[in-house]
Each structure stands twice: as C-alpha cells, then as structure tokens.
C-alpha angles and dihedrals in degrees: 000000000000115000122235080254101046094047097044080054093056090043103060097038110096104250132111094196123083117187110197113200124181146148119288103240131076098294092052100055085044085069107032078058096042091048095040091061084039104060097011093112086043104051154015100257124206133176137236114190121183113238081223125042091272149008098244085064092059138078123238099250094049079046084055090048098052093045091041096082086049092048092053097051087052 
C-alpha cells in the first residue's frame, strides 16, 4: 500500500506512467490491487510481476527480462 505521502509524492512529479512492481505471492498481489484503484485515473499502470516469488531471488539479468516487456511499451 502507498502511503498519503507517498502518493501525494507520485501525484505532483510530471509523469503519466506508473510501473507497479511487487513480490509474487499473496501480499504482493494485495498491493499491486490496492495501488492500481488507487492511481488508475492518474496514470497509465503497468505490472511487473517477478518469474520467482520475489526479485531478490532472482538475478539481474532475469530482473531485466521480466521489466523489459514493460520498458518497451513505455
């Protein structure tokens, strides 16, 4: 969950994308939900979802896989 300050932060930078990146379990999907009804009418709102149940499984390059078809739609 994004925090009132966190949110108030996103909302006054300059930027219409908003790339959501969490852990692959239960939690994870909890705040990429959460996040998503919270910024839909502000941004565009991709996901990043790890191949493993979380990034810090994972090596940089699989990290770079999984952002990469994010990156390109940007």
């Amino acid at each position: 969950r994004l925090s009132n300050g966190q949110r108030l932060l996103i909302e006054k930078m300059p930027i219409t994308n908003l790339v959501i990146a969490t852990d692959n379990d239960e939690a994870g999907l909890k705040v990429r939900k959460k996040i998503r009804e919270e910024c839909c009418r502000l941004f565009n709102i991709y996901d990043v979802v790890p191949t493993m149940k979380d990034f810090g499984e994972m090596h940089p390059v699989e990290i770079m896989k999984n952002f990469s078809h994010v990156l390109e739609r940007i």
